[in-house]
C-alpha atoms as an extended CHARMM CRD file, in Angstrom:
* protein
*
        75  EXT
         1         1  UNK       CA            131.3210000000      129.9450000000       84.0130000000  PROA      1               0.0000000000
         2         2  UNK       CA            130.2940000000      133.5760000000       83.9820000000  PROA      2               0.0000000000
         3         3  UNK       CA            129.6470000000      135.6120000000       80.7980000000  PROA      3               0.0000000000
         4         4  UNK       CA            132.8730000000      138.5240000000       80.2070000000  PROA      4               0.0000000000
         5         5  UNK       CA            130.6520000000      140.4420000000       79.0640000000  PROA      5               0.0000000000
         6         6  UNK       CA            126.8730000000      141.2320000000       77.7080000000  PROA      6               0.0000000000
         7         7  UNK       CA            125.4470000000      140.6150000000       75.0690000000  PROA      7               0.0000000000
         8         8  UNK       CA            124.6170000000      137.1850000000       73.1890000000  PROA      8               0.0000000000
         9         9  UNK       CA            124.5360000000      134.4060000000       75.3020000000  PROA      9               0.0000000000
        10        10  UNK       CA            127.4920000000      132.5330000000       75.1570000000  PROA      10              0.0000000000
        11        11  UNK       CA            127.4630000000      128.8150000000       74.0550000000  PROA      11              0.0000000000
        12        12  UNK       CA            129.6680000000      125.9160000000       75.6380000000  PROA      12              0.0000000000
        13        13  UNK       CA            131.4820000000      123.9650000000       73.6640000000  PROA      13              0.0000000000
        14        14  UNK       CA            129.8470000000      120.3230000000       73.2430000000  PROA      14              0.0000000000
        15        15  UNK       CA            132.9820000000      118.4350000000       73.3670000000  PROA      15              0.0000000000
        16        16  UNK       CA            134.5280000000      119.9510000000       76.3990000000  PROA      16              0.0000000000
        17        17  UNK       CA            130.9610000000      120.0650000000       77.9390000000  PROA      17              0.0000000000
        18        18  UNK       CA            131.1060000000      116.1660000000       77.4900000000  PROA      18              0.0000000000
        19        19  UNK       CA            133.8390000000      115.3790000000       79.7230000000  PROA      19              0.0000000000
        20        20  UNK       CA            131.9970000000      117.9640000000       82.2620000000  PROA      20              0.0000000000
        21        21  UNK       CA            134.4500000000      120.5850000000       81.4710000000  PROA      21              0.0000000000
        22        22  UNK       CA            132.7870000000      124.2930000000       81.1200000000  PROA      22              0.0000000000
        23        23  UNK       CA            134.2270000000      125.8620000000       78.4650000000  PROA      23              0.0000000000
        24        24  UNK       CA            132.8420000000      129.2780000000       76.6440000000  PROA      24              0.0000000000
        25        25  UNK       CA            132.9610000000      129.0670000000       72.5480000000  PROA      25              0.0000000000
        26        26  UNK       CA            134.3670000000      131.8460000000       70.7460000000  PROA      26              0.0000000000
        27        27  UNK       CA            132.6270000000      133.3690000000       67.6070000000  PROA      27              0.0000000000
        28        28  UNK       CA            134.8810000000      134.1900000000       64.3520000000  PROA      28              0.0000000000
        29        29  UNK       CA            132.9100000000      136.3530000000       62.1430000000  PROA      29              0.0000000000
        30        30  UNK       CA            134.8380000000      136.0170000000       59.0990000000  PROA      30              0.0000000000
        31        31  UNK       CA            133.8120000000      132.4240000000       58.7420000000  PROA      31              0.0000000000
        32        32  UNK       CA            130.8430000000      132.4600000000       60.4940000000  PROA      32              0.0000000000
        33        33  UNK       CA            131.0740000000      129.7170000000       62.8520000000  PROA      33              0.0000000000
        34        34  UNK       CA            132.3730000000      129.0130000000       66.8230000000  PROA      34              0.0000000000
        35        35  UNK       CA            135.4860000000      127.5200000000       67.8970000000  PROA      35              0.0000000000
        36        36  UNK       CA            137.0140000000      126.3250000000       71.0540000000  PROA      36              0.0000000000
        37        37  UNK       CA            139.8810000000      127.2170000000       72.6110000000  PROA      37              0.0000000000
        38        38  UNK       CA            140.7900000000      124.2480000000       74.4780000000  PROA      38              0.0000000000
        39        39  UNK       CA            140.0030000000      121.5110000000       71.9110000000  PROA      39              0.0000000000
        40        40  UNK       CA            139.5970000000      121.5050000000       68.4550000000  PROA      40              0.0000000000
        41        41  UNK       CA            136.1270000000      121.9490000000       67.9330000000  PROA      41              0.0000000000
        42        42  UNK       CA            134.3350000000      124.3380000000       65.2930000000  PROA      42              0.0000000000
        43        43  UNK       CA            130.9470000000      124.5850000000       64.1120000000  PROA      43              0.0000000000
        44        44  UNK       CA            127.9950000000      126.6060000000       63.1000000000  PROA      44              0.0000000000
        45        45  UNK       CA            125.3460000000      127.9660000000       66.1410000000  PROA      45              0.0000000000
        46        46  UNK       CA            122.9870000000      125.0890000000       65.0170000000  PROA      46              0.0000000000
        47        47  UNK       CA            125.9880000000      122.6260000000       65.2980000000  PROA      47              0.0000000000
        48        48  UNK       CA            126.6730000000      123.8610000000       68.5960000000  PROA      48              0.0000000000
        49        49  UNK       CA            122.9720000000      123.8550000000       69.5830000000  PROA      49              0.0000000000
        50        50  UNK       CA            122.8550000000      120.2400000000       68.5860000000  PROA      50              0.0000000000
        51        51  UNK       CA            125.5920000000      118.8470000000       70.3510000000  PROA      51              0.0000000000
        52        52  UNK       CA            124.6460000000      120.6950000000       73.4560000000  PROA      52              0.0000000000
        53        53  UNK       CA            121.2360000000      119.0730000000       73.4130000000  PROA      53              0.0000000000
        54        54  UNK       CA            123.2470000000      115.6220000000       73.3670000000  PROA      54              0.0000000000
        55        55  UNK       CA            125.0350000000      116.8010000000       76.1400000000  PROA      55              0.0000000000
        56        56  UNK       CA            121.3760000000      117.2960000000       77.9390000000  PROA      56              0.0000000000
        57        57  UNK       CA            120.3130000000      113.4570000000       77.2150000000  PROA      57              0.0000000000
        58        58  UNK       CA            123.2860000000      112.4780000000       79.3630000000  PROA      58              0.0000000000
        59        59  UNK       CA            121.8150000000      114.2780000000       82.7590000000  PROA      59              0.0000000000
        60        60  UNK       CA            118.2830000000      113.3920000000       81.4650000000  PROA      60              0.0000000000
        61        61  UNK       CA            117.6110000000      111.2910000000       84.4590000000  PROA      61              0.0000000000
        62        62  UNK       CA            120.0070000000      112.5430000000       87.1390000000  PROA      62              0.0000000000
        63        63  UNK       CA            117.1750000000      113.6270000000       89.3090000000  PROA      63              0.0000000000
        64        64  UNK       CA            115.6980000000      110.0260000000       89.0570000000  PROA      64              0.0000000000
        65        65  UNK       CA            115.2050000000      107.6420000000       91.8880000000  PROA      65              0.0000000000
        66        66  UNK       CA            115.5280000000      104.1170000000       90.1180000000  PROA      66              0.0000000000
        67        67  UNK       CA            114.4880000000      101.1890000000       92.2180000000  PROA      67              0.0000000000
        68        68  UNK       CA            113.4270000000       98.3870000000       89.8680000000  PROA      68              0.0000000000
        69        69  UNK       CA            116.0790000000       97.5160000000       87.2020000000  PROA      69              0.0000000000
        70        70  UNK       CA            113.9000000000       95.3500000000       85.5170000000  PROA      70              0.0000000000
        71        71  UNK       CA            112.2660000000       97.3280000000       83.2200000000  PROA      71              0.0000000000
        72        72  UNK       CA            114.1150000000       99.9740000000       81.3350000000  PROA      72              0.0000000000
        73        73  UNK       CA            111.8620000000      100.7190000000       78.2910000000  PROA      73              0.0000000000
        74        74  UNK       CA            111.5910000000      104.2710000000       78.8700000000  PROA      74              0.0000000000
        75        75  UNK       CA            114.9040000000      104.2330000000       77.9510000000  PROA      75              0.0000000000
């Protein structure tokens, strides 16, 4: 999903981006955290940050060729 405008880069939101749904985070400066629009998610940047670095561990492998199912201690 492109940026609506620039400036800061804009985070997706870890729950949508779970279910491999792109969805932009919005930024409420009063209470200093992000929130989704779509579901209810809210959270601080290093929230966010985390959750999207879960998201990464799921596509870890998805360039991968596995070929022996034997041995899955990398994992």
């Amino acid at each position: 999903m492109a940026q609506a405008r620039k400036g800061k880069l804009n985070y997706r939101c870890p729950c949508c981006f779970m279910r491999d749904i792109d969805m932009d985070m919005f930024y409420d400066a009063e209470k200093g955290e992000y929130y989704c629009l779509r579901c209810q998610f809210t959270g601080t940047e290093q929230e966010v940050l985390e959750g999207n670095e879960r998201v990464r561990q799921k596509y870890g492998a998805m360039y991968r060729r596995f070929t022996d199912f034997e041995d899955f201690t990398e994992f």
